[in-house]
Each structure stands twice: as C-alpha cells, then as structure tokens.
Biotite code that builds the C-alpha atoms (Angstrom):
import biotite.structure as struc

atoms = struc.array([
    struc.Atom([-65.251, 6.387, -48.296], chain_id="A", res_id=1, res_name="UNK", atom_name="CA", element="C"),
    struc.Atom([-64.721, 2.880, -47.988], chain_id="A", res_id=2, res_name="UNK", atom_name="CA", element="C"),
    struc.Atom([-67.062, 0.861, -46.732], chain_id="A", res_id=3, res_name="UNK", atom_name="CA", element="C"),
    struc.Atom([-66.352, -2.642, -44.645], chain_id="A", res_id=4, res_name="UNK", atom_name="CA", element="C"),
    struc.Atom([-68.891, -5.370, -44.767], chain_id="A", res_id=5, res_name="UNK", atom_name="CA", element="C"),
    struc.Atom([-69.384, -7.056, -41.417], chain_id="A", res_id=6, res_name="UNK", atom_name="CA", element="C"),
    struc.Atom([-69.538, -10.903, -40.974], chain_id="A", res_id=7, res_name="UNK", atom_name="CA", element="C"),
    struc.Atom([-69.913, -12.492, -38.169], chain_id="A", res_id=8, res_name="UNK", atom_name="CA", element="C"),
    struc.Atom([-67.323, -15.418, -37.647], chain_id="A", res_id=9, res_name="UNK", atom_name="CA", element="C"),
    struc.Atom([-68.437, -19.010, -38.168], chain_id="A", res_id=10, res_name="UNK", atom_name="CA", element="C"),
    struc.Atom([-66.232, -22.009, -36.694], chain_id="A", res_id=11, res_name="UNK", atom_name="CA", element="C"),
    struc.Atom([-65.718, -22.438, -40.505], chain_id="A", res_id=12, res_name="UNK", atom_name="CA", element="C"),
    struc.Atom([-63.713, -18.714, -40.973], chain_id="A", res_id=13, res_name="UNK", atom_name="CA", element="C"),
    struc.Atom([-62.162, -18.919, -38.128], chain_id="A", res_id=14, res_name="UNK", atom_name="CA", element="C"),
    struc.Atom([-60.809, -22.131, -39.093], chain_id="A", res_id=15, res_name="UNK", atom_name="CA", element="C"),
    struc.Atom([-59.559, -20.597, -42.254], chain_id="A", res_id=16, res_name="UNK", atom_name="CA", element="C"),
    struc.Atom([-58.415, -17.581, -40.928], chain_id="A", res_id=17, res_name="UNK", atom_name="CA", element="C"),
    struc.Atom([-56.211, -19.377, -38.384], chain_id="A", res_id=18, res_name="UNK", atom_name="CA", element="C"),
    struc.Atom([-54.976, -21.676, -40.860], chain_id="A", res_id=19, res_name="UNK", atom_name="CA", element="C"),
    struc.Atom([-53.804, -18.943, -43.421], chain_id="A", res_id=20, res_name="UNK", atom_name="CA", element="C"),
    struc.Atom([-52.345, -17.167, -40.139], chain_id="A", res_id=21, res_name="UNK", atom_name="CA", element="C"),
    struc.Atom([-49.912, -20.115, -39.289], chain_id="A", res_id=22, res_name="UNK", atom_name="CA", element="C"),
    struc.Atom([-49.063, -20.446, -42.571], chain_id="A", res_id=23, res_name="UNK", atom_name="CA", element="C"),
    struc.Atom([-48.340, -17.052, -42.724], chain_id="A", res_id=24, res_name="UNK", atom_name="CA", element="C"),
    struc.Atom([-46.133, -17.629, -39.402], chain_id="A", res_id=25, res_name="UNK", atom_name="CA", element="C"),
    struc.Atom([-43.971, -20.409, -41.076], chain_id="A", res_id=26, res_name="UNK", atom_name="CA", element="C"),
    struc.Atom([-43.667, -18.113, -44.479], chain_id="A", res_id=27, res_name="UNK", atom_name="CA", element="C"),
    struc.Atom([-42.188, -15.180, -42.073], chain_id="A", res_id=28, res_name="UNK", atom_name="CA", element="C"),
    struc.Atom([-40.208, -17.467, -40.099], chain_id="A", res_id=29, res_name="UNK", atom_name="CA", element="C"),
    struc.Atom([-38.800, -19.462, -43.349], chain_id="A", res_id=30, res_name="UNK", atom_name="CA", element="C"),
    struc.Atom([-37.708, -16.211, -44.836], chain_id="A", res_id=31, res_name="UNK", atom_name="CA", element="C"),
    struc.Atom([-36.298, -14.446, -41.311], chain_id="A", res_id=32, res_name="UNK", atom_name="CA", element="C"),
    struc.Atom([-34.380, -17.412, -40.745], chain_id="A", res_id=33, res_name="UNK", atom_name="CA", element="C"),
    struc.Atom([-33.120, -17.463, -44.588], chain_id="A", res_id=34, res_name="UNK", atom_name="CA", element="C"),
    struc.Atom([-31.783, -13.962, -44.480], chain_id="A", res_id=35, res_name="UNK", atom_name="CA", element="C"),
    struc.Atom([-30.215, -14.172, -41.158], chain_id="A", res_id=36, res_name="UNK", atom_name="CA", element="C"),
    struc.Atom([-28.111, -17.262, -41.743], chain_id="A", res_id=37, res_name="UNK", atom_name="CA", element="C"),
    struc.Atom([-26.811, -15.438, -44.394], chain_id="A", res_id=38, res_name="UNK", atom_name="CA", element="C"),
    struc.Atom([-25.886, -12.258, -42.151], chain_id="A", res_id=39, res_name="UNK", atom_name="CA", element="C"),
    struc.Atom([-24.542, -14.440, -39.087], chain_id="A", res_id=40, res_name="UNK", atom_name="CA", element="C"),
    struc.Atom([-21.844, -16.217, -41.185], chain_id="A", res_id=41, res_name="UNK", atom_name="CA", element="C"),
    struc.Atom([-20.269, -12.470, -41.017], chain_id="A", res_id=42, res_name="UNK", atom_name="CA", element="C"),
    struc.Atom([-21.651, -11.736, -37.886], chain_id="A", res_id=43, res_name="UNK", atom_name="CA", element="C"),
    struc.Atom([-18.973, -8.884, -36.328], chain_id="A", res_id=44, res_name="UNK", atom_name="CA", element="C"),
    struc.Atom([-19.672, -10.156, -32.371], chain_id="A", res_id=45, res_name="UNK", atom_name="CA", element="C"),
    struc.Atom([-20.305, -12.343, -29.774], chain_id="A", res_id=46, res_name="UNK", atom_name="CA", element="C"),
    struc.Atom([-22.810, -10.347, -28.149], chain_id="A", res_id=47, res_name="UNK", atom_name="CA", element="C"),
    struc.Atom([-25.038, -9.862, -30.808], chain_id="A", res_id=48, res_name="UNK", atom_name="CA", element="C"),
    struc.Atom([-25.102, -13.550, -31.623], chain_id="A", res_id=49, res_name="UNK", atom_name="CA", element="C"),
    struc.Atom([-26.230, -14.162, -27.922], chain_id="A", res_id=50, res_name="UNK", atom_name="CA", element="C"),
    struc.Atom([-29.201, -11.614, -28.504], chain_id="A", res_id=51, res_name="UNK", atom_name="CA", element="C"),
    struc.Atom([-30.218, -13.252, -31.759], chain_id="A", res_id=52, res_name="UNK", atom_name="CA", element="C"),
    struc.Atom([-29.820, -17.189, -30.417], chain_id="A", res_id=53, res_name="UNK", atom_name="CA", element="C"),
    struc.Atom([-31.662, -15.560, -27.499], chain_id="A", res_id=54, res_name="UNK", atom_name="CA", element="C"),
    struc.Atom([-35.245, -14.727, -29.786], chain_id="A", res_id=55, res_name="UNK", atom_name="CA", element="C"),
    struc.Atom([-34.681, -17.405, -32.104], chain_id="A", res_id=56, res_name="UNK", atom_name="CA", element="C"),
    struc.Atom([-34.856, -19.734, -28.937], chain_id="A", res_id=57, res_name="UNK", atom_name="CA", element="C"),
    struc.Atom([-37.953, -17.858, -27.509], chain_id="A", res_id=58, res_name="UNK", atom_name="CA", element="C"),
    struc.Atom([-39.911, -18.950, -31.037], chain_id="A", res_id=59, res_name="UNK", atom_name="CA", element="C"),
    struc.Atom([-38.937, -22.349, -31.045], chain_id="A", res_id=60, res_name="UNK", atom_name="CA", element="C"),
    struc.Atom([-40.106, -23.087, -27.454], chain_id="A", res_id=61, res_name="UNK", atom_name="CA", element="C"),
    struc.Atom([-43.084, -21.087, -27.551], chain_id="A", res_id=62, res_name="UNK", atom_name="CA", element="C"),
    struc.Atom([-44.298, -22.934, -30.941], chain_id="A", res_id=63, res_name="UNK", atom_name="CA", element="C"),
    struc.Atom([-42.887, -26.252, -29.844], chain_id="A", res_id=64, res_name="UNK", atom_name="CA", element="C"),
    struc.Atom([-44.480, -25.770, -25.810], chain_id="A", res_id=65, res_name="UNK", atom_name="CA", element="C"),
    struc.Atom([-47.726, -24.800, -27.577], chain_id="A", res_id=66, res_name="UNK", atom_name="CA", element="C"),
    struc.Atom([-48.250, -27.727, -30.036], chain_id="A", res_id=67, res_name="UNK", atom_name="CA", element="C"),
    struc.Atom([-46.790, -30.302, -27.537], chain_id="A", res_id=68, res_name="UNK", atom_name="CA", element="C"),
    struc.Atom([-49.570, -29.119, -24.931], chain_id="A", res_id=69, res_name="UNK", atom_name="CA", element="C"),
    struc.Atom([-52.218, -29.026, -27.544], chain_id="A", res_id=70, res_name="UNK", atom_name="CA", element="C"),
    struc.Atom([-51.005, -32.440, -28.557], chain_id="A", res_id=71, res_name="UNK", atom_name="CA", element="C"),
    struc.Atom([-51.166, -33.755, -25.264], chain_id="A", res_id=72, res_name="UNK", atom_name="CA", element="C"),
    struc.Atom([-46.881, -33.750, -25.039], chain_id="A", res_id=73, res_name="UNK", atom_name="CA", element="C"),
    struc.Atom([-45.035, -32.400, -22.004], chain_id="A", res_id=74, res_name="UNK", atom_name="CA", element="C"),
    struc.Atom([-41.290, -31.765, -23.214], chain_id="A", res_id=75, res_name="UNK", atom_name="CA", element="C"),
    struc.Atom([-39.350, -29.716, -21.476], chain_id="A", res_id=76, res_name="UNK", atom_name="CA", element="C"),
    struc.Atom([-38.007, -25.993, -23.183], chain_id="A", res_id=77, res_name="UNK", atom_name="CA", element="C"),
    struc.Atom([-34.704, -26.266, -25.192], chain_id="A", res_id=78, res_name="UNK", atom_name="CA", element="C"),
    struc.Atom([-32.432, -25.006, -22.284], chain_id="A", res_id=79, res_name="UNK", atom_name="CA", element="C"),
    struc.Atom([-29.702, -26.199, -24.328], chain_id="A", res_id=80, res_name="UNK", atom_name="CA", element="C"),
    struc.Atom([-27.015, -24.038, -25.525], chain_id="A", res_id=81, res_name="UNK", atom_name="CA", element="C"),
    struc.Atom([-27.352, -24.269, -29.754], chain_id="A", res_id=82, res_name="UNK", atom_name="CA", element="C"),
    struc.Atom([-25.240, -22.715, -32.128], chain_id="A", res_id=83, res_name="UNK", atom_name="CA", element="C"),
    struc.Atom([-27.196, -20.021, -34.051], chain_id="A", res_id=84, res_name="UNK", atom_name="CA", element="C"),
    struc.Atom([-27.526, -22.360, -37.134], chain_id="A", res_id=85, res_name="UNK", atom_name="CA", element="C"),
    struc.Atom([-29.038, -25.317, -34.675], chain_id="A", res_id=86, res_name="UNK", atom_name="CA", element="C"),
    struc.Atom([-31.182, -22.547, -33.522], chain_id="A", res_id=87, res_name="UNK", atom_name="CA", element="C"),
    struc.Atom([-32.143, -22.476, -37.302], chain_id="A", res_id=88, res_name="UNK", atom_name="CA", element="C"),
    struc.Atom([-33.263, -25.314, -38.108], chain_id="A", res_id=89, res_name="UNK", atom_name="CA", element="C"),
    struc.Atom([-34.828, -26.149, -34.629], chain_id="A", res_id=90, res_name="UNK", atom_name="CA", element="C"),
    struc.Atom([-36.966, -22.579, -35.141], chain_id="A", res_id=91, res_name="UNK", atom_name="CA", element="C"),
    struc.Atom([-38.131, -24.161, -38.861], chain_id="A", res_id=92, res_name="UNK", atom_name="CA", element="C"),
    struc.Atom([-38.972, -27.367, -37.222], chain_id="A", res_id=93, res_name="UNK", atom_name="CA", element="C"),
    struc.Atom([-41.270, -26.685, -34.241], chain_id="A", res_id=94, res_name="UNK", atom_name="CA", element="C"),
    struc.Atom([-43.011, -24.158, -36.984], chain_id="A", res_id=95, res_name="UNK", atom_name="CA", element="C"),
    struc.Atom([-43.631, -26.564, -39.610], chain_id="A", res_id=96, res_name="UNK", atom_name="CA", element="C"),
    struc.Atom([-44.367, -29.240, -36.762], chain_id="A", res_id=97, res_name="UNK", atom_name="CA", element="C"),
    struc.Atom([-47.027, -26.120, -35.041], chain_id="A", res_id=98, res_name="UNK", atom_name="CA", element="C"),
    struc.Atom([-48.266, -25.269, -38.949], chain_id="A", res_id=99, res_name="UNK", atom_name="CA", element="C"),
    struc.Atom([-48.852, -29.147, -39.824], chain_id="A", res_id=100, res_name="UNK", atom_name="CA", element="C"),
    struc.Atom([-50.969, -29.250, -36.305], chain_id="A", res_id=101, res_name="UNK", atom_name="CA", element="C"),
    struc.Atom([-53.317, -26.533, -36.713], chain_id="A", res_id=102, res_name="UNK", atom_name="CA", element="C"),
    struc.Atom([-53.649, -27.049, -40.225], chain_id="A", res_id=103, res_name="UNK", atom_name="CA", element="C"),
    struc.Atom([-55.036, -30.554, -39.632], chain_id="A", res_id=104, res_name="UNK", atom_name="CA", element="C"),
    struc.Atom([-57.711, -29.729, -36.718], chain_id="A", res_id=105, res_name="UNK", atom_name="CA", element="C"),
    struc.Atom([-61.376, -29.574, -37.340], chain_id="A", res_id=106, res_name="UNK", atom_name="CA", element="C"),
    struc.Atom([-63.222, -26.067, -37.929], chain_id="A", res_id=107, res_name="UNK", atom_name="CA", element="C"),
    struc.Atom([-64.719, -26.917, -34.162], chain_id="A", res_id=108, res_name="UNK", atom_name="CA", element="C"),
    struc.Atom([-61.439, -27.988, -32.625], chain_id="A", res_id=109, res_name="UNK", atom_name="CA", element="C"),
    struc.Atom([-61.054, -24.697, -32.328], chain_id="A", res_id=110, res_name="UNK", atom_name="CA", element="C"),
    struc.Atom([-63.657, -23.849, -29.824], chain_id="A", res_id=111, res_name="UNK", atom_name="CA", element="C"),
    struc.Atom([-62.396, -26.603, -27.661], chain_id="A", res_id=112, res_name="UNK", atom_name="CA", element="C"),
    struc.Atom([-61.570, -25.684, -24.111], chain_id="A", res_id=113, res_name="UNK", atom_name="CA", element="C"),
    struc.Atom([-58.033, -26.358, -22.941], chain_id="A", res_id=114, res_name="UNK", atom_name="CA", element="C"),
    struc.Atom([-56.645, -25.762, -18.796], chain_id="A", res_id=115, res_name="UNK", atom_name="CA", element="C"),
    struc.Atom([-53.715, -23.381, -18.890], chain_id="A", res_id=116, res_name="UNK", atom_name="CA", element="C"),
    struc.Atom([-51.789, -22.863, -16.222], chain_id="A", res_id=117, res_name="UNK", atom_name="CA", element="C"),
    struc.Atom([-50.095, -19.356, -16.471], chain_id="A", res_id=118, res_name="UNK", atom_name="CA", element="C"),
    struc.Atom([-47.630, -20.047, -12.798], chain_id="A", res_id=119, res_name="UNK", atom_name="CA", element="C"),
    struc.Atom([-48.257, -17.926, -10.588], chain_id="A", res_id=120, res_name="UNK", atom_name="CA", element="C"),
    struc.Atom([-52.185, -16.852, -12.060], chain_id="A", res_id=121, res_name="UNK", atom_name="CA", element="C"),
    struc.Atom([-55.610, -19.774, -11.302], chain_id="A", res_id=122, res_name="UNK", atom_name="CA", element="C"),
    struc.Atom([-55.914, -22.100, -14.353], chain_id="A", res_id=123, res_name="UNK", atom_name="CA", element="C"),
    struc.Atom([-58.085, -20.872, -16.779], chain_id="A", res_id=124, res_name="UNK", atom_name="CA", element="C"),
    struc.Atom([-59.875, -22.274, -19.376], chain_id="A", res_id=125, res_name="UNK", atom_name="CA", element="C"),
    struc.Atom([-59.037, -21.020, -22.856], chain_id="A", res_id=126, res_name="UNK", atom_name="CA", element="C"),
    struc.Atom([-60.447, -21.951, -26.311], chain_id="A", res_id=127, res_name="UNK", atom_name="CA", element="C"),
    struc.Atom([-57.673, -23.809, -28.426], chain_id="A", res_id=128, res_name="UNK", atom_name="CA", element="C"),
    struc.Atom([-58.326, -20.699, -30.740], chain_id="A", res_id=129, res_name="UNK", atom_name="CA", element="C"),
    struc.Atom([-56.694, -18.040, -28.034], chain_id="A", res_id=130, res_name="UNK", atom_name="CA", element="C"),
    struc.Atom([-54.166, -20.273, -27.415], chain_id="A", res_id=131, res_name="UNK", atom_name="CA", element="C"),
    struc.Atom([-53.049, -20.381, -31.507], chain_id="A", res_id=132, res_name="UNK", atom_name="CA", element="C"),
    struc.Atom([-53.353, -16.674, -31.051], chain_id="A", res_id=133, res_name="UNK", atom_name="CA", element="C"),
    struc.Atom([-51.199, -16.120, -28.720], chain_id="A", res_id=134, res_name="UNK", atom_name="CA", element="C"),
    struc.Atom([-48.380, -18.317, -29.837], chain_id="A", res_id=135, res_name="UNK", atom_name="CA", element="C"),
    struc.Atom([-48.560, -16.760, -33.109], chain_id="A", res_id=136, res_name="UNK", atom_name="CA", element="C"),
    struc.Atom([-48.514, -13.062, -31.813], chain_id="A", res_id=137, res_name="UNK", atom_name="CA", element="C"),
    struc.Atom([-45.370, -14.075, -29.348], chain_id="A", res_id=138, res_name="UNK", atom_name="CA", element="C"),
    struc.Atom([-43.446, -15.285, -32.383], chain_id="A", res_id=139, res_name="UNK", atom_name="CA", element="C"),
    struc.Atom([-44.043, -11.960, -34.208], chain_id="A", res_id=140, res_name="UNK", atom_name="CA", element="C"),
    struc.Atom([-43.100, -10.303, -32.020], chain_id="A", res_id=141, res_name="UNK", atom_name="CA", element="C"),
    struc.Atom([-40.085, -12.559, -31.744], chain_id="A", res_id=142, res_name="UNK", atom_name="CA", element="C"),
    struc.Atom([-39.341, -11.926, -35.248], chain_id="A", res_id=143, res_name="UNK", atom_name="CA", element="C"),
    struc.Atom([-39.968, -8.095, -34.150], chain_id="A", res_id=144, res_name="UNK", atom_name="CA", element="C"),
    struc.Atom([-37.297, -8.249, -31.769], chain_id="A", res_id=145, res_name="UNK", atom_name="CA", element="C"),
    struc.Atom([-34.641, -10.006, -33.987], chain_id="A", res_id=146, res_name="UNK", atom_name="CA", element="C"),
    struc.Atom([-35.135, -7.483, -36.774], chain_id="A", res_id=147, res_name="UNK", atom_name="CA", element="C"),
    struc.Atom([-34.314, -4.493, -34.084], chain_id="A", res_id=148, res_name="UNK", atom_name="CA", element="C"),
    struc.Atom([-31.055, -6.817, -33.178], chain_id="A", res_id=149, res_name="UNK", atom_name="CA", element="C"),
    struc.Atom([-30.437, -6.929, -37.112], chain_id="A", res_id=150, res_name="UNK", atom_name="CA", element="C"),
    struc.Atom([-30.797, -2.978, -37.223], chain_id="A", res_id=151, res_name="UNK", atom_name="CA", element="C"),
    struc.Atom([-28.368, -2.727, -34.264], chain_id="A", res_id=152, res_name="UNK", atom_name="CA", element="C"),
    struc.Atom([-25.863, -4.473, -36.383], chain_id="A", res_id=153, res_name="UNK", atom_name="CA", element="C"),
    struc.Atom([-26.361, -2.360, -39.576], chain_id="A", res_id=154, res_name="UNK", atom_name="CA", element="C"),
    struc.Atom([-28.339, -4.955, -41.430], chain_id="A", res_id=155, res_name="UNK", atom_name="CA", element="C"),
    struc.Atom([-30.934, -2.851, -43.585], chain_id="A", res_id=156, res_name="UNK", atom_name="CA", element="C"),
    struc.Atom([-32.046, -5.289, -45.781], chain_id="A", res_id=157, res_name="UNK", atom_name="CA", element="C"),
    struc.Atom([-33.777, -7.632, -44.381], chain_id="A", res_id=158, res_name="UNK", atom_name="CA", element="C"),
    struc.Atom([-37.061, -9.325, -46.940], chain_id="A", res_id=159, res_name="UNK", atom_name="CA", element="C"),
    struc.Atom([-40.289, -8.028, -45.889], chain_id="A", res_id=160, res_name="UNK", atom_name="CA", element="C"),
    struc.Atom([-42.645, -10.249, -43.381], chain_id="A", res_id=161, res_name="UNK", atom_name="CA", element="C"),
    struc.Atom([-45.246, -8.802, -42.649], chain_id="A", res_id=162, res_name="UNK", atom_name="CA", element="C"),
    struc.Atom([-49.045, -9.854, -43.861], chain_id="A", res_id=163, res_name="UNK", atom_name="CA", element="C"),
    struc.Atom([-49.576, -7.825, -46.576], chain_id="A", res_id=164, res_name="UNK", atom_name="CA", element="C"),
    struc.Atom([-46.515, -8.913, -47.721], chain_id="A", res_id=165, res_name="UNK", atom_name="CA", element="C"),
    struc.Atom([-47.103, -12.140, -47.217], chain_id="A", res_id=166, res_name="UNK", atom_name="CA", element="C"),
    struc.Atom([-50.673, -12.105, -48.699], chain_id="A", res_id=167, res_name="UNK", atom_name="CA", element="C"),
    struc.Atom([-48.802, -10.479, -52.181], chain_id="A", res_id=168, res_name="UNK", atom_name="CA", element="C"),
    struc.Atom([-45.465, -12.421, -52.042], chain_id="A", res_id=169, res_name="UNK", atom_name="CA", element="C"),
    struc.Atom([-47.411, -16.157, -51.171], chain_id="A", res_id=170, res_name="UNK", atom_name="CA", element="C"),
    struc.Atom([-49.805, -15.656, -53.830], chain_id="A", res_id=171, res_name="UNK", atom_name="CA", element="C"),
    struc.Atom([-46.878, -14.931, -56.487], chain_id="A", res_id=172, res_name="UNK", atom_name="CA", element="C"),
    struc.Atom([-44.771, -17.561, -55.494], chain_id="A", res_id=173, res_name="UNK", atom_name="CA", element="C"),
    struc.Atom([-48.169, -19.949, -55.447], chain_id="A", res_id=174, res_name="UNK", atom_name="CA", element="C"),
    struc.Atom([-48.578, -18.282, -58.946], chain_id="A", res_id=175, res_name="UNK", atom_name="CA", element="C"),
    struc.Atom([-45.245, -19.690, -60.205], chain_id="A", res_id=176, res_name="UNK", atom_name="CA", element="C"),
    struc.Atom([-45.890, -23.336, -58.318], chain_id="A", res_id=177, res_name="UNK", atom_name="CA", element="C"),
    struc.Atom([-48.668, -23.597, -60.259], chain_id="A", res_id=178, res_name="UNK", atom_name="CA", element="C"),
    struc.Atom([-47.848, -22.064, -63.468], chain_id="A", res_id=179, res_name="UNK", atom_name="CA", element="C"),
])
C-alpha cells in the first residue's frame, strides 16, 4: 500500500513548487513549439494553420496579460494577425518573460493580494499564487488543444509534455549540462 506523507505548505514550498511549475511551463512550451515548427513547414491547409495560430495566440496573451498585470503593465492582447512562426517566437517570449517573473519573486510575494477584474463578475481579490495557477493551467490546456489540432492532421509524434515527463526528461538533460 503506499503510503503519502502529509505536509502542510509553507510560503517557502509553495514558492518552490510554483517555481519548478513555470519552469515546467516554458520546458513544455519550448518543446511544443519545437516540434510544431517542424510539422507546419508541411502543413497540408489553411484551416488548420488558423486553428493552431489560434491556441498558440491564446498562450502568448494569457502569459504575457498575466505577467504585465502582475508587473504593474497594461498592454493590450496581440490582436495582430502573425504568421504561425511569429506566433512562435512571440509564445517563447512572453513564457520566458512569465518564467523569469515568477522565478524572481519572494517566497511571500506569493500570498500577496492582487484586484482582478473578471468583466462582467465584482473584482475580487486573489493571491498572486491563484493567479500563477491559473495562467499556467490555461496554457496547458492550450498546449492540450494544439496537440488535438496536431492529431486532426495525422501528426502522431509529437515529444511528450507532460510532468512526469518533464520531471524525468529535465533532470537528464540537467544531467548532461552538468556532466
């Protein structure tokens, strides 16, 4: 049977656990991004490439809007109509920019209050910590949504990104950085 030890979370480990979480975000962004840029340069239609600028534009606003308001920023959403590879790199920029953010806040930062206005909800106060949280789950599920695209166009191979993976994968490739 296995047996879980329970620990209570200390501003400390939820600190840390945030922080390996957006790195984790960037890592599965880094390699989504990788394989499709290879897959669009052969991409058989239009359509599809609408569907996949369409996601990849959802994660760089919602990382970008997030760590803009949490910086104190107001930019407007990319409205803009990219080509897929602009999409690219914009989608590996606001991530590195959102990872480089959290990654530098204080263990209590987290528990900071911050006014979010949801339109047509009240305000409400959030900790910074929710916020991070939700970000993060919106882009995987972003990434969610452009591997069921990728399926749609026959595209079976795409790497693994999810946690576990992550948690083996990072540590070999920290392995080799350091060996």
């Amino acid at each position: 049977m296995l047996q879980a030890k329970i620990t209570a979370f200390t501003p400390s480990s939820l600190a840390s656990l945030l922080k390996e979480e957006i790195t984790f975000n960037l890592w599965a962004n880094k390699r989504l991004v990788s394989w499709l840029s290879e897959k669009t340069s052969t991409a058989p239609g239009y359509q599809h490439l609408l569907q996949l600028n369409a996601a990849l534009k959802n994660i760089q606003n919602a990382e970008r809007y997030w760590c803009d308001r949490l910086c104190g920023n107001l930019t407007p959403v990319n409205t803009k109509e990219d080509s897929i590879e602009q999409l690219f790199e914009k989608v590996l920029i606001a991530s590195s920019r959102f990872s480089h953010y959290i990654k530098a806040l204080s263990d209590y930062s987290f528990y900071e209050e911050y006014l979010v206005n949801s339109g047509d909800k009240e305000p409400a106060l959030l900790p910074v910590y929710e916020i991070v949280q939700h970000a993060l789950l919106y882009s995987a599920m972003q990434r969610g949504q452009l591997l069921y695209i990728a399926r749609t166009l026959n595209w079976n191979d795409a790497p693994a990104i999810d946690y576990l993976s992550f948690l083996i994968l990072h540590e070999l490739d920290m392995t080799v950085e350091r060996g």
